[in-house]
BAFI-3210 file (N, C-alpha, C; in Angstrom, 3 decimals, decimal comma, padded with zeros to 6 digits):
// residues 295
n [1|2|3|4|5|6|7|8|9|10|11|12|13|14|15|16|17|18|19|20|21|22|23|24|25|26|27|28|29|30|31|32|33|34|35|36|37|38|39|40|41|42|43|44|45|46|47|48|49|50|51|52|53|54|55|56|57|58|59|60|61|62|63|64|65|66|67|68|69|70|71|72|73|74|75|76|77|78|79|80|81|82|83|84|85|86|87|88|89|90|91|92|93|94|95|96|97|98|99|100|101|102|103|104|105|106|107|108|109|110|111|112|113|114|115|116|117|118|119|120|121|122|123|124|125|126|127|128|129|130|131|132|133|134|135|136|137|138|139|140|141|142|143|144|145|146|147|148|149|150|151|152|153|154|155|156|157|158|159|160|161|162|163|164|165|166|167|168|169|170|171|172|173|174|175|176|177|178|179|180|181|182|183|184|185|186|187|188|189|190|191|192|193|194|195|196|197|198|199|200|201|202|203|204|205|206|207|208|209|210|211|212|213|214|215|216|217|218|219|220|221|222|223|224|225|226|227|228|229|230|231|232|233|234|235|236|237|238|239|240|241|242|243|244|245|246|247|248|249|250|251|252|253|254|255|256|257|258|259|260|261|262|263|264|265|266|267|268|269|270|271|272|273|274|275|276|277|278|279|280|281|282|283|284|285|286|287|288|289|290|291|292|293|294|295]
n.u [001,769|-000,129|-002,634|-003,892|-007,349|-008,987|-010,794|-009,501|-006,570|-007,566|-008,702|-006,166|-004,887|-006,431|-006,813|-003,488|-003,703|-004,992|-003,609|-001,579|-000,872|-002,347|-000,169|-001,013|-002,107|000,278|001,753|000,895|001,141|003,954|003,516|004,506|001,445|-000,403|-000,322|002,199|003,697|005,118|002,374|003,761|005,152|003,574|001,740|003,918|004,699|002,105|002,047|003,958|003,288|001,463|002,583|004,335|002,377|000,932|003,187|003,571|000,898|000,782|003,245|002,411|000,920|001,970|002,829|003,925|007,461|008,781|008,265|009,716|011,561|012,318|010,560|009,155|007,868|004,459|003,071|003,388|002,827|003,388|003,489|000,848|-000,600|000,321|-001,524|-003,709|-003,583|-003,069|-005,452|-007,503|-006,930|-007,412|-006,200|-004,290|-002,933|000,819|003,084|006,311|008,172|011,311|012,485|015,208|018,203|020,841|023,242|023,041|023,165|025,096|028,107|029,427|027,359|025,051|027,070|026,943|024,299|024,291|026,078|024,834|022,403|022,670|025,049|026,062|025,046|025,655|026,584|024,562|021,590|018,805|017,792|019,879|021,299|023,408|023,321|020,939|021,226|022,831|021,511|018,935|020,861|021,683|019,015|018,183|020,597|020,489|017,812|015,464|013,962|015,962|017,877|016,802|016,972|016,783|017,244|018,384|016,618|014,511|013,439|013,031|011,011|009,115|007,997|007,255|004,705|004,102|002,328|003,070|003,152|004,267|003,822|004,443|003,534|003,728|006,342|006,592|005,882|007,489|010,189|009,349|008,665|011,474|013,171|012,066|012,611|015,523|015,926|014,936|015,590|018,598|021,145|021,974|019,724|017,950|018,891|018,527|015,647|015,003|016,535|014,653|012,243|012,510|011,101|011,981|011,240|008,119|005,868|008,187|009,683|012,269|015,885|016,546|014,491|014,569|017,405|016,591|013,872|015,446|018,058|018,428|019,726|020,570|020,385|022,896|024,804|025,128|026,893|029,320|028,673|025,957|025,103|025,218|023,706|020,994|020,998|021,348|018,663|017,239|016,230|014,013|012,548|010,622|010,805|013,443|014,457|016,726|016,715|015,484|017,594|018,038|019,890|020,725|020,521|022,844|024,760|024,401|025,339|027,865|029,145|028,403|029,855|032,369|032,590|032,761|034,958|036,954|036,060|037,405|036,090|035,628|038,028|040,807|040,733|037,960|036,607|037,188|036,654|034,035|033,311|033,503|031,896|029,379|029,626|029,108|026,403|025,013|025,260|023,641|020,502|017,213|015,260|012,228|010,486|010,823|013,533|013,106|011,528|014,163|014,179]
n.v [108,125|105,757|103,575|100,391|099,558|098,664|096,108|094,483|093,985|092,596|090,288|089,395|088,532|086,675|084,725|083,923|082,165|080,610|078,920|077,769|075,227|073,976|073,394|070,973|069,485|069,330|067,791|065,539|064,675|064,349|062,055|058,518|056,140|053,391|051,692|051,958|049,575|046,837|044,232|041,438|041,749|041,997|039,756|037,701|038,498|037,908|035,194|034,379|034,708|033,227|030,565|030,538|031,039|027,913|027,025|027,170|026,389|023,829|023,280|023,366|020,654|018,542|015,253|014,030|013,000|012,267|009,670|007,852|007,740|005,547|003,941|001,562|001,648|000,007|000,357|001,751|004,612|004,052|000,855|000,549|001,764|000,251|-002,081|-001,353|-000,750|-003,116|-004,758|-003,252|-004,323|-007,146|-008,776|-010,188|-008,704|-008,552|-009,089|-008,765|-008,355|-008,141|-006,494|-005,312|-004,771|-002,327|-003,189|-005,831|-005,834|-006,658|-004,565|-003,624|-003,391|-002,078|000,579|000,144|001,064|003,588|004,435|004,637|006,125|008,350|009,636|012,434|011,629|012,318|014,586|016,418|018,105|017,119|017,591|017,453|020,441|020,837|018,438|018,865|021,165|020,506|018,428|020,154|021,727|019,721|018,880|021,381|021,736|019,219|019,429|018,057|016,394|015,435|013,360|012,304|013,786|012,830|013,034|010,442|010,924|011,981|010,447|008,220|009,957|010,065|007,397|006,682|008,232|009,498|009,904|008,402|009,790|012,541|015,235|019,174|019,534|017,232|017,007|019,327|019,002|016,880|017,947|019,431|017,309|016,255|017,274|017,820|014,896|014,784|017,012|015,522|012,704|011,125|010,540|007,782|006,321|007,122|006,451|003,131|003,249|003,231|001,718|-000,463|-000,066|000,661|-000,111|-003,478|-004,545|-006,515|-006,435|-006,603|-005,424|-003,993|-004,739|-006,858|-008,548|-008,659|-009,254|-012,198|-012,478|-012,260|-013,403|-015,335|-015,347|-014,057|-010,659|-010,055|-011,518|-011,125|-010,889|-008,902|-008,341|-008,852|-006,794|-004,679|-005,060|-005,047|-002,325|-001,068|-002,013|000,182|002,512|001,622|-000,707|-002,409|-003,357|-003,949|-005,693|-008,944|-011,907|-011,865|-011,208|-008,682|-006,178|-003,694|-003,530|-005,132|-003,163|-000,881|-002,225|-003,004|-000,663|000,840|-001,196|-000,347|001,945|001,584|000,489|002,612|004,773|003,382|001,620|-001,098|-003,757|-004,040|-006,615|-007,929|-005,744|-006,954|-009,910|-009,464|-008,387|-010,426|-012,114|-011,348|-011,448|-013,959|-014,444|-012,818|-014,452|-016,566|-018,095|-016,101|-016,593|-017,862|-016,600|-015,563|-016,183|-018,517|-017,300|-017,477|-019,979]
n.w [-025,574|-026,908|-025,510|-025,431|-024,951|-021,857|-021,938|-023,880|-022,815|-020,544|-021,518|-022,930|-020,797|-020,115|-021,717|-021,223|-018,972|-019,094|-020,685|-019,123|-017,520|-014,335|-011,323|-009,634|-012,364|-013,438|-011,915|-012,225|-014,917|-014,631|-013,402|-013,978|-015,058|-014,070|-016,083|-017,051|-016,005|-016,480|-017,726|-017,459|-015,390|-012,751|-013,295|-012,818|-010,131|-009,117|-009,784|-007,705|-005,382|-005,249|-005,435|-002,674|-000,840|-001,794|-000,630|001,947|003,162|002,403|003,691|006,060|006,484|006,151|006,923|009,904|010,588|012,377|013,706|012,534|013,249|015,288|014,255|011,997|008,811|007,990|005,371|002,955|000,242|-002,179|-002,358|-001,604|-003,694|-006,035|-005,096|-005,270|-008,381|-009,444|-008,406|-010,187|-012,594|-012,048|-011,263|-008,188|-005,883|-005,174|-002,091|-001,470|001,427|003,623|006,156|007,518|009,108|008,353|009,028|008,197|005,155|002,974|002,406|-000,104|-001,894|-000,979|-000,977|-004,227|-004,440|-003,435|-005,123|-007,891|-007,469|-005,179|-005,360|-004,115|-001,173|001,092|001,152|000,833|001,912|001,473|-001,233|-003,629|-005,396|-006,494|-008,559|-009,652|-011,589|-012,758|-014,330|-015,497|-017,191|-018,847|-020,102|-021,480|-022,990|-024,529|-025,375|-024,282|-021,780|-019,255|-017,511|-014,417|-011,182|-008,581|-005,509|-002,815|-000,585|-001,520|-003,232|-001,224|000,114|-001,867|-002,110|000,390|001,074|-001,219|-005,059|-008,235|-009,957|-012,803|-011,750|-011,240|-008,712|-007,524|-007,191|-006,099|-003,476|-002,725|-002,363|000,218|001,789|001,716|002,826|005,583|006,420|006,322|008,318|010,539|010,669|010,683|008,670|008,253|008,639|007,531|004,594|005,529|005,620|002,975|001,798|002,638|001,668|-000,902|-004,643|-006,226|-008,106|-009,965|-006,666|-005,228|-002,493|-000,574|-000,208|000,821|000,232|-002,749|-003,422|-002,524|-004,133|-007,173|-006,729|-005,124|-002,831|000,641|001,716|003,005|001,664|-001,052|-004,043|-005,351|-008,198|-007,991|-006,244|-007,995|-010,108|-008,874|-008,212|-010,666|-011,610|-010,445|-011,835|-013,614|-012,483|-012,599|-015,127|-016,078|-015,057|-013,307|-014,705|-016,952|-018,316|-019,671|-022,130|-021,310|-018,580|-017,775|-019,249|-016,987|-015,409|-015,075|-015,893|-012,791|-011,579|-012,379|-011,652|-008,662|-007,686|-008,685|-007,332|-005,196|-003,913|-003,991|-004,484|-007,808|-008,183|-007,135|-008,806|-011,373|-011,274|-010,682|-012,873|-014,896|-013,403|-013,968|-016,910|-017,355|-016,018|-017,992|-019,919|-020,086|-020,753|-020,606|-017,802|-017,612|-015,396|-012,132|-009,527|-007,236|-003,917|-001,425|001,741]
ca.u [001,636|-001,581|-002,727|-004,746|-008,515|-008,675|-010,969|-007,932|-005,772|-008,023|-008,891|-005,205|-004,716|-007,207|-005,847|-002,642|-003,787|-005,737|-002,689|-000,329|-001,648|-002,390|000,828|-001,988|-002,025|002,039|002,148|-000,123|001,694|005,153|003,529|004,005|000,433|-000,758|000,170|003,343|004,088|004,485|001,678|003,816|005,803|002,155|001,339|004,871|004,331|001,143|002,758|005,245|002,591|000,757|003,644|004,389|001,338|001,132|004,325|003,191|-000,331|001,576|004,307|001,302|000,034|003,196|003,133|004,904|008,454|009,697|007,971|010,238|013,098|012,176|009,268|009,123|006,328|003,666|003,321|003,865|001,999|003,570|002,800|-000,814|-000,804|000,423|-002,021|-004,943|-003,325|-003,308|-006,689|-008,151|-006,740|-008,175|-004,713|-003,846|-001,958|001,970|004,192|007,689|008,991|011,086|013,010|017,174|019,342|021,842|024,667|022,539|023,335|026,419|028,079|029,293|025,696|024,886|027,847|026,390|022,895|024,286|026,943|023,929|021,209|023,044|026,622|026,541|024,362|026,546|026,595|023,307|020,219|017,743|017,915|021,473|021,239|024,259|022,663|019,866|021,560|023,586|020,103|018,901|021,940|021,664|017,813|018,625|021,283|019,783|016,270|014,349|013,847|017,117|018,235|016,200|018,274|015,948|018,277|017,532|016,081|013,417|013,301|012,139|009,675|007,920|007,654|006,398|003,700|003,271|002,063|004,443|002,761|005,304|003,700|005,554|002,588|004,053|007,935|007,419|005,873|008,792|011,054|009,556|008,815|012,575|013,651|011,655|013,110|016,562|015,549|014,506|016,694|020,210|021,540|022,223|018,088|017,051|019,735|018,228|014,145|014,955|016,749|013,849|010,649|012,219|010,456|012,985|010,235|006,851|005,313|008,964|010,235|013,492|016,468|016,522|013,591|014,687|018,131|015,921|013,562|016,047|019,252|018,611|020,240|019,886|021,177|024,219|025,273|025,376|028,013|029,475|027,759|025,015|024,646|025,813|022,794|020,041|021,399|021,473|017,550|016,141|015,847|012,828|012,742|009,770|011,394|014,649|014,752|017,814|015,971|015,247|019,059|018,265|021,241|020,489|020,884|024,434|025,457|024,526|025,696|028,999|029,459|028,481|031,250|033,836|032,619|033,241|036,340|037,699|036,194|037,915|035,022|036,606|039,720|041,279|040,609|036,913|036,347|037,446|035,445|032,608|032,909|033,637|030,684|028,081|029,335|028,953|025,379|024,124|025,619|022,406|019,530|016,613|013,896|010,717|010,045|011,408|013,879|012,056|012,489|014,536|013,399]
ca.v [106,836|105,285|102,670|099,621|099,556|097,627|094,837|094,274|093,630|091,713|088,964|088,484|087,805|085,128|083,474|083,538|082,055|079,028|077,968|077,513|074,355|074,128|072,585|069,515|069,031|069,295|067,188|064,102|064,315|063,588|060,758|057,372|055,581|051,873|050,903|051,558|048,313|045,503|043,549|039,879|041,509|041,598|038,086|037,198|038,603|036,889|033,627|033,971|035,042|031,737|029,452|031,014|030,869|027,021|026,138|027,294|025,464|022,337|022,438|022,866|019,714|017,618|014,415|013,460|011,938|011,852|008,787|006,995|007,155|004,159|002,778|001,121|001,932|-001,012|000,154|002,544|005,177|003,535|-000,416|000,573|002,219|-001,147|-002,743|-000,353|-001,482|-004,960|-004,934|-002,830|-005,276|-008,412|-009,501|-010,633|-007,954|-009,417|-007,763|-009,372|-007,175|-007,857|-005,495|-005,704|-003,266|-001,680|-004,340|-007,044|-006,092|-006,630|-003,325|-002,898|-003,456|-000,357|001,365|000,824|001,634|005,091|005,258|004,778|006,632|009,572|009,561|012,774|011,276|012,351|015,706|017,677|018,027|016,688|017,835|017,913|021,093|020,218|018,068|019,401|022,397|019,393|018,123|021,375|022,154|018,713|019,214|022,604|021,353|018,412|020,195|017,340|016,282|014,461|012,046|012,752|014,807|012,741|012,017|008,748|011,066|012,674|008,994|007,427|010,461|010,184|006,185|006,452|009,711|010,394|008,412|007,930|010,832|013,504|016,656|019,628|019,915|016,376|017,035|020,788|018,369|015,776|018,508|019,750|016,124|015,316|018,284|017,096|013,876|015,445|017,628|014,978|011,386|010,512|010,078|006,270|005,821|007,121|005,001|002,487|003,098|003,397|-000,066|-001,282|000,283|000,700|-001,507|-003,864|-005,662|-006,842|-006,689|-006,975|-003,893|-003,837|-004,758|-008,311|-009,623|-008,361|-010,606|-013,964|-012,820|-012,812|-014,607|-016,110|-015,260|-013,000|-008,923|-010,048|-012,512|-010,627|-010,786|-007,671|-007,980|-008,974|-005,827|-003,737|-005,557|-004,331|-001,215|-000,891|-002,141|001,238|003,637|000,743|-002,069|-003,715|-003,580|-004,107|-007,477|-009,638|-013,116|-011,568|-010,648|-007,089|-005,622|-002,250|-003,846|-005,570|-002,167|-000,442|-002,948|-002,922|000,451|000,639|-001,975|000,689|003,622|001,315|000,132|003,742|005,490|002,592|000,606|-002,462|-003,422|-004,535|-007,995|-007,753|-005,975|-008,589|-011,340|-008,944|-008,474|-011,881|-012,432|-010,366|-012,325|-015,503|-014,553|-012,552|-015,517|-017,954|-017,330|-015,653|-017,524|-016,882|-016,405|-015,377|-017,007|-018,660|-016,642|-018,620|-019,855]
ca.w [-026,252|-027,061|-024,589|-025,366|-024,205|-020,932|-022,348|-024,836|-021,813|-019,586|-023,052|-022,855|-019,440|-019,588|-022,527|-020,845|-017,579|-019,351|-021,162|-018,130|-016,876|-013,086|-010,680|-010,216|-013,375|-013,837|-010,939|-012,437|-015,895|-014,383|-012,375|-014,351|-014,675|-013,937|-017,411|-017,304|-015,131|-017,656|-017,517|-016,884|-014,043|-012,339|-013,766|-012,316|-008,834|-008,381|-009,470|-006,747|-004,245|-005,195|-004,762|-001,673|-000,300|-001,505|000,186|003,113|003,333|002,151|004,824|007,466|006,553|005,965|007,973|011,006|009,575|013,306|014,383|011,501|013,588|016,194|013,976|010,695|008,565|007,961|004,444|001,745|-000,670|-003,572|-002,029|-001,856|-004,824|-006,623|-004,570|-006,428|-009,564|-009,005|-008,422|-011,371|-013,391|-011,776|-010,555|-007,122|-005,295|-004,464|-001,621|-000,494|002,172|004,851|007,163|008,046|009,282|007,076|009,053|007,487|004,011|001,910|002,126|-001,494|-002,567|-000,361|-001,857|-005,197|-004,524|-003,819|-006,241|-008,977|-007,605|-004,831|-004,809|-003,177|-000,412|002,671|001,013|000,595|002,983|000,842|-002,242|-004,403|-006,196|-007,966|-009,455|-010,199|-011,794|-014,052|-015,167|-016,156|-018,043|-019,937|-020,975|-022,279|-024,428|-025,744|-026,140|-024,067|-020,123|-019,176|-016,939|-013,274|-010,047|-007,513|-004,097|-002,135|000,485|-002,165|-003,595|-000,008|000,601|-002,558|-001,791|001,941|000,548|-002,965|-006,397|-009,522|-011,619|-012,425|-011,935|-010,474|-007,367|-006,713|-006,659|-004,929|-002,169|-002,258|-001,690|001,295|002,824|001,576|004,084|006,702|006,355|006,874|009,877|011,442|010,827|010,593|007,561|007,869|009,110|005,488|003,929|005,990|004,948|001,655|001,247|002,700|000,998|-002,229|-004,928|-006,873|-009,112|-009,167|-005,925|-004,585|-001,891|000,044|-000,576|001,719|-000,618|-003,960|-003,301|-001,983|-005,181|-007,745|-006,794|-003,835|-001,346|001,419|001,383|002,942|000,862|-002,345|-004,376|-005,904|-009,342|-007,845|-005,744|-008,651|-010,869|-007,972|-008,011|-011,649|-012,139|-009,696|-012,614|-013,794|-011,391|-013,062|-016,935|-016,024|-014,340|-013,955|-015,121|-018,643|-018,937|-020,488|-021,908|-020,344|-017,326|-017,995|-019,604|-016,093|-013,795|-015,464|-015,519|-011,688|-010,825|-012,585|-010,343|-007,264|-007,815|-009,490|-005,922|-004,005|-003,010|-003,773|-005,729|-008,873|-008,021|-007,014|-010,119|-012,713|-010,483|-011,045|-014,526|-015,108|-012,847|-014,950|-018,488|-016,826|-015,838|-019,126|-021,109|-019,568|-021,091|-019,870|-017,453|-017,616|-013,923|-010,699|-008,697|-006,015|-002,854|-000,387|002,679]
c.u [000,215|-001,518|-004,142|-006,259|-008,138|-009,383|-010,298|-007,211|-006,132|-008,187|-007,550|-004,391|-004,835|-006,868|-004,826|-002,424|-004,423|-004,832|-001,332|-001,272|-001,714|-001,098|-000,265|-001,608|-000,462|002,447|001,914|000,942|003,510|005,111|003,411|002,200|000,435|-000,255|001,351|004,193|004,099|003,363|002,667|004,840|004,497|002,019|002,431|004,869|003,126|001,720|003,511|004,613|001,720|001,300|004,086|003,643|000,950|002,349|003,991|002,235|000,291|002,319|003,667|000,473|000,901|003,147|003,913|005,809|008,884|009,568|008,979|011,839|013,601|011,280|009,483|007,388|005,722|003,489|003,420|003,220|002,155|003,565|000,963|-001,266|-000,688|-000,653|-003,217|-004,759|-003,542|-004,532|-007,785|-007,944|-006,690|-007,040|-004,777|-002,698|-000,565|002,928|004,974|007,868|009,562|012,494|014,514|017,854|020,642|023,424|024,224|022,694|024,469|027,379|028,294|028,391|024,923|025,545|027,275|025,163|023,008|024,827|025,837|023,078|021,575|024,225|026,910|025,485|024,274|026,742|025,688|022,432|019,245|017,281|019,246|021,319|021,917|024,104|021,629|020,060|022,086|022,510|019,888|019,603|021,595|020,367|018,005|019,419|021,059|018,260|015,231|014,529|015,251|016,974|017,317|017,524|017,177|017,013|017,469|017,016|014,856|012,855|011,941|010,968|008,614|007,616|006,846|005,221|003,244|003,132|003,518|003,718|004,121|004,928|004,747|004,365|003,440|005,748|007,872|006,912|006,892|009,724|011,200|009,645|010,830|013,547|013,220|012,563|014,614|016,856|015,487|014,836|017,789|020,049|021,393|020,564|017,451|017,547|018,749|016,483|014,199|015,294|015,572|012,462|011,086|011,998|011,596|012,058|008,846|006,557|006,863|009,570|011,358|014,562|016,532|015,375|013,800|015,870|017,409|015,229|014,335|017,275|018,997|019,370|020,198|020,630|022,463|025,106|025,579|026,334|028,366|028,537|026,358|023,915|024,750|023,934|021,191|019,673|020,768|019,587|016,880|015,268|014,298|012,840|011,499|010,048|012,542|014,837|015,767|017,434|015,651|016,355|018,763|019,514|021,650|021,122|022,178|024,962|025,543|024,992|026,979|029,517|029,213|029,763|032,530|033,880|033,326|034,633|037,295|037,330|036,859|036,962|035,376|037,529|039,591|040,189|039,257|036,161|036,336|036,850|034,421|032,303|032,553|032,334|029,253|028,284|028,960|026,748|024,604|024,640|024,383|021,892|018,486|015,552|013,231|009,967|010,903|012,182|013,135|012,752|012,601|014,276|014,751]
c.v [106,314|104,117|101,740|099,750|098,482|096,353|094,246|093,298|092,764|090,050|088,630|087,735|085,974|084,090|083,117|082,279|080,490|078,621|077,773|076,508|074,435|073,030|071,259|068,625|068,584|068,099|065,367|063,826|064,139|062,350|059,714|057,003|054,365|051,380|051,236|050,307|047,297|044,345|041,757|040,219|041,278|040,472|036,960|037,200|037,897|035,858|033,217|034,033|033,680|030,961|029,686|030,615|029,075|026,003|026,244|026,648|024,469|022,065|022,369|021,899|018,408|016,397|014,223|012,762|011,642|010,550|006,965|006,436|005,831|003,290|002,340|000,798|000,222|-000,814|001,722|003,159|004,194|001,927|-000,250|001,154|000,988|-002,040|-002,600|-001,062|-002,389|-005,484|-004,339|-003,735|-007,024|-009,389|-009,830|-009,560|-008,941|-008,704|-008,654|-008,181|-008,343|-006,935|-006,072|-004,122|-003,179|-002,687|-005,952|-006,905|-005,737|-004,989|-002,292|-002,718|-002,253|000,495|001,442|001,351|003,258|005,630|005,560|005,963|008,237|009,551|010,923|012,822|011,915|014,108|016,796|016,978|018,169|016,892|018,366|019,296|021,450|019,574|018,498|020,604|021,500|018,725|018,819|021,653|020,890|018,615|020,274|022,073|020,429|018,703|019,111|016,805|014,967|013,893|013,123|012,862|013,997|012,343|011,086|009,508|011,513|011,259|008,440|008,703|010,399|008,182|005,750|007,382|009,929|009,485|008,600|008,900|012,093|015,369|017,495|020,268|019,002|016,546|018,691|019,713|017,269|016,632|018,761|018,349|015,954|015,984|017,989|015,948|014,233|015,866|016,767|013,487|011,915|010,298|008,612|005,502|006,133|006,892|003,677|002,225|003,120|002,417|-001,203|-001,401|000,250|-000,190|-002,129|-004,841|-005,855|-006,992|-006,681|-005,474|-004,884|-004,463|-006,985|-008,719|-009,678|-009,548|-011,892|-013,847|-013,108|-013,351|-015,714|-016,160|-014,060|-011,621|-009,161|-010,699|-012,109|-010,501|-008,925|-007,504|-008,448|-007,772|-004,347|-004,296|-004,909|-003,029|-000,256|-001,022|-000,786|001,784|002,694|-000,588|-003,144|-003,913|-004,548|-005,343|-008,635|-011,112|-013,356|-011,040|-009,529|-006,428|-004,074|-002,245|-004,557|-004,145|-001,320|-000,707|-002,899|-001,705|000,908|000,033|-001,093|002,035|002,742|000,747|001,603|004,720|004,213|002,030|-000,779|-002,436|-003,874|-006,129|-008,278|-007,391|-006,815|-009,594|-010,905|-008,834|-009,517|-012,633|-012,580|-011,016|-013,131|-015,495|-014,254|-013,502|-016,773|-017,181|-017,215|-016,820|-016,632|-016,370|-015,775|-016,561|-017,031|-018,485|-018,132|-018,538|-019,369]
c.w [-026,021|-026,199|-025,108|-024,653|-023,165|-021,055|-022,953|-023,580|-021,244|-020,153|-022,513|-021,663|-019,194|-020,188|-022,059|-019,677|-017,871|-020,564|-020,815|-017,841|-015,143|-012,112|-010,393|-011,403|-014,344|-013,298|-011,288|-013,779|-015,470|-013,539|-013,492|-014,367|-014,647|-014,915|-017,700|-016,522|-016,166|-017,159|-016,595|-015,923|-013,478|-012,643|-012,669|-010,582|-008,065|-008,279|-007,987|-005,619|-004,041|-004,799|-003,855|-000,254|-000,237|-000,381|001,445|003,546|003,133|003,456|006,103|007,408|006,214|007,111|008,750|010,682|011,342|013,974|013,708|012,277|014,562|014,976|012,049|009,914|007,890|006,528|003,913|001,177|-002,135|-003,110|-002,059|-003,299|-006,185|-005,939|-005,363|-008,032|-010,252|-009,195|-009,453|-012,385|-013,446|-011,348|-008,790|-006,475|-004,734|-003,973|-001,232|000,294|002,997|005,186|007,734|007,996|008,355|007,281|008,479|006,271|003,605|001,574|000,790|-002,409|-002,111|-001,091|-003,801|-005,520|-004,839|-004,758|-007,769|-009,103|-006,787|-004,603|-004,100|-001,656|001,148|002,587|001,121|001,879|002,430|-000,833|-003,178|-005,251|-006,941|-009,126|-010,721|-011,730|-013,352|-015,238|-015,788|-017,261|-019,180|-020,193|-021,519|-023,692|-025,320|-026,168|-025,530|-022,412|-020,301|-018,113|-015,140|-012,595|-008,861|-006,224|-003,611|-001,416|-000,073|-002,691|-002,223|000,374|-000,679|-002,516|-001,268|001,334|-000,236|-003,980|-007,000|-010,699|-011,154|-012,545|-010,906|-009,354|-006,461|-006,282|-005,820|-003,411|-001,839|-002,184|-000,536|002,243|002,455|002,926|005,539|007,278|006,905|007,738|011,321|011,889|010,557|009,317|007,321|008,272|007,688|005,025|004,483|005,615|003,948|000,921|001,631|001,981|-000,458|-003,323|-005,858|-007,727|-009,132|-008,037|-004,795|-003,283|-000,663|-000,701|-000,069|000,526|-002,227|-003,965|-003,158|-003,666|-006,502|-008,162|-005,955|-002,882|-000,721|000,969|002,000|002,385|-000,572|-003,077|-005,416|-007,340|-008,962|-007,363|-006,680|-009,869|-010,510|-008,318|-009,917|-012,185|-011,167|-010,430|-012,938|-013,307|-011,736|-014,916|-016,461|-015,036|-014,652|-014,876|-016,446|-019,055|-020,013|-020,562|-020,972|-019,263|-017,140|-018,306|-017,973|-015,264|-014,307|-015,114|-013,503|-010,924|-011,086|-011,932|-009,352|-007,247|-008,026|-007,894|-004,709|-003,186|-002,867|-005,124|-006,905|-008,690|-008,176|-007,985|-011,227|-012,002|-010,724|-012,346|-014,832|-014,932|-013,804|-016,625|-018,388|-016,556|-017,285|-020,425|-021,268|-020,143|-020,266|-019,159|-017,695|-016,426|-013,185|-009,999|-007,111|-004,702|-001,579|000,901|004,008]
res [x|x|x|x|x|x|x|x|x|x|x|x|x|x|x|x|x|x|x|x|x|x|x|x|x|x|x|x|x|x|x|x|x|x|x|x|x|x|x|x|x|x|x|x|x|x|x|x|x|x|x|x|x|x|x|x|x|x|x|x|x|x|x|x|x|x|x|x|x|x|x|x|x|x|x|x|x|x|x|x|x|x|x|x|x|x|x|x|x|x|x|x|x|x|x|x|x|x|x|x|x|x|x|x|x|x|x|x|x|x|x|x|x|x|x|x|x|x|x|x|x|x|x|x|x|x|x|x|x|x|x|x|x|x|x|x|x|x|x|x|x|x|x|x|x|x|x|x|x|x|x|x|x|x|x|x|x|x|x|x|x|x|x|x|x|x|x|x|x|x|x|x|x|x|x|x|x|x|x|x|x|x|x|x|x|x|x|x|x|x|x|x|x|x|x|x|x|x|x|x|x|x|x|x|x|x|x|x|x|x|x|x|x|x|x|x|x|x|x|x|x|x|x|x|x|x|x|x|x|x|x|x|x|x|x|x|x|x|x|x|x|x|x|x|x|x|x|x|x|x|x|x|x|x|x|x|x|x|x|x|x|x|x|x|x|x|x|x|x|x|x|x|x|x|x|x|x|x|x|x|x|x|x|x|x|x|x|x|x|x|x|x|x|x|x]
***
């Protein structure tokens, strides 16, 4: 049999040999490359490495809440901040405060502070995320920012600490102060700073001066619609003023008196005196002022 020349043979070798690729080269083409990572997981992972990284620098620079538990603060982020205000606009800065322990005020006026603003107060450690979760759900479905998830304990730290703008730099830091806050009082001590710093009107903060400013009489003296009326002006405490009988504020304070009665805060009876109460008042018409705080 005739046999090929051996240059014949050797040609096809070589062709053979340079179109096996090299295990290297086998090795690289079953390896994924960089671009197969979606770009916004990367985008996503930084994010999380950022906020991370902020929370951490933030909570190493978080003020001292423990000194709150003997001492009562002298003033406020959001009192000086009205103070700033005040003064850009050639006004006269005006602060009522004063200071009473939680057995100095009316207790169903307490009861509706929370029933308005944290009814589950006694429940979470600083932030309800029941809530929160309920919010959420109701901006989704109506397509626009709904009703705020703030607890009284996120409430009193963005008071004592932070302005009144609503970015989300300022509420990831009222979470962590609201935790702090938790860590470090009693429950009934941030009930207790919070009836006192929080503002109920022009220039007005606590709860003791908001009664003298507009009924007159002190925080224990309050009558049920009176403390249901308070309660009811938080959401805007300088709109919503009882003196200008806003219906807003009858519609809320009403509704308030039917939580406390329906959780057994007070009875049948108490209710209908309160209702009764609240027609009797939004039947006067509005002043134009402040009731003058009593001496």
């Amino acid at each position: 049999m005739t046999s090929r020349p051996p240059s014949v043979r050797a040609s096809n070798v070589r062709t053979q040999k340079t179109k096996q690729p090299s295990s290297g080269a086998r090795r690289a083409a079953g390896k994924p490359g960089k671009s197969s990572v979606p770009a916004w997981r990367r985008w996503a992972l930084c994010g999380w490495l950022m906020l991370a990284l902020w929370f951490g620098v933030e909570a190493a620079r978080l003020p001292d809440v423990g000194a709150l538990r003997t001492q009562n603060p002298r003033t406020t982020a959001l009192m000086e901040q009205r103070v700033e205000e005040a003064l850009e606009t050639g006004t006269k800065p005006r602060v009522r405060q004063s200071w009473v322990s939680l057995g100095a005020v009316a207790p169903h006026a307490v009861d509706a502070v929370l029933i308005s603003e944290d009814a589950r107060f006694y429940k979470h450690e600083g932030v309800d995320w029941t809530e929160v979760e309920n919010a959420f759900e109701q901006s989704v479905r109506e397509a626009r920012l709904g009703r705020g998830a703030s607890t009284v304990t996120q409430q009193l730290a963005k008071n004592l600490y932070l302005s009144t703008d609503r970015s989300l730099l300022r509420k990831g830091k009222e979470f962590l102060l609201a935790r702090q806050l938790e860590t470090h009082l009693p429950k009934q001590r941030i009930l207790a700073l919070y009836l006192n710093v929080v503002e109920w009107g022009e220039g007005v903060y606590g709860i003791e001066a908001a009664a003298r400013e507009h009924f007159g009489v002190s925080a224990r003296a309050l009558s049920v619609a009176q403390g249901a009326m308070l309660a009811a002006m938080l959401p805007a405490p300088r709109r919503w003023l009882p003196a200008q009988r806003p219906e807003t504020l009858r519609t809320r304070a009403g509704v308030i008196i039917g939580r406390l009665e329906r959780e057994g805060r007070i009875s049948a009876a108490q209710a209908r005196e309160a209702q009764a109460e609240l027609s009797r008042f939004f039947a006067a018409p509005p002043t134009s002022g402040w009731v003058a705080e009593a001496s």
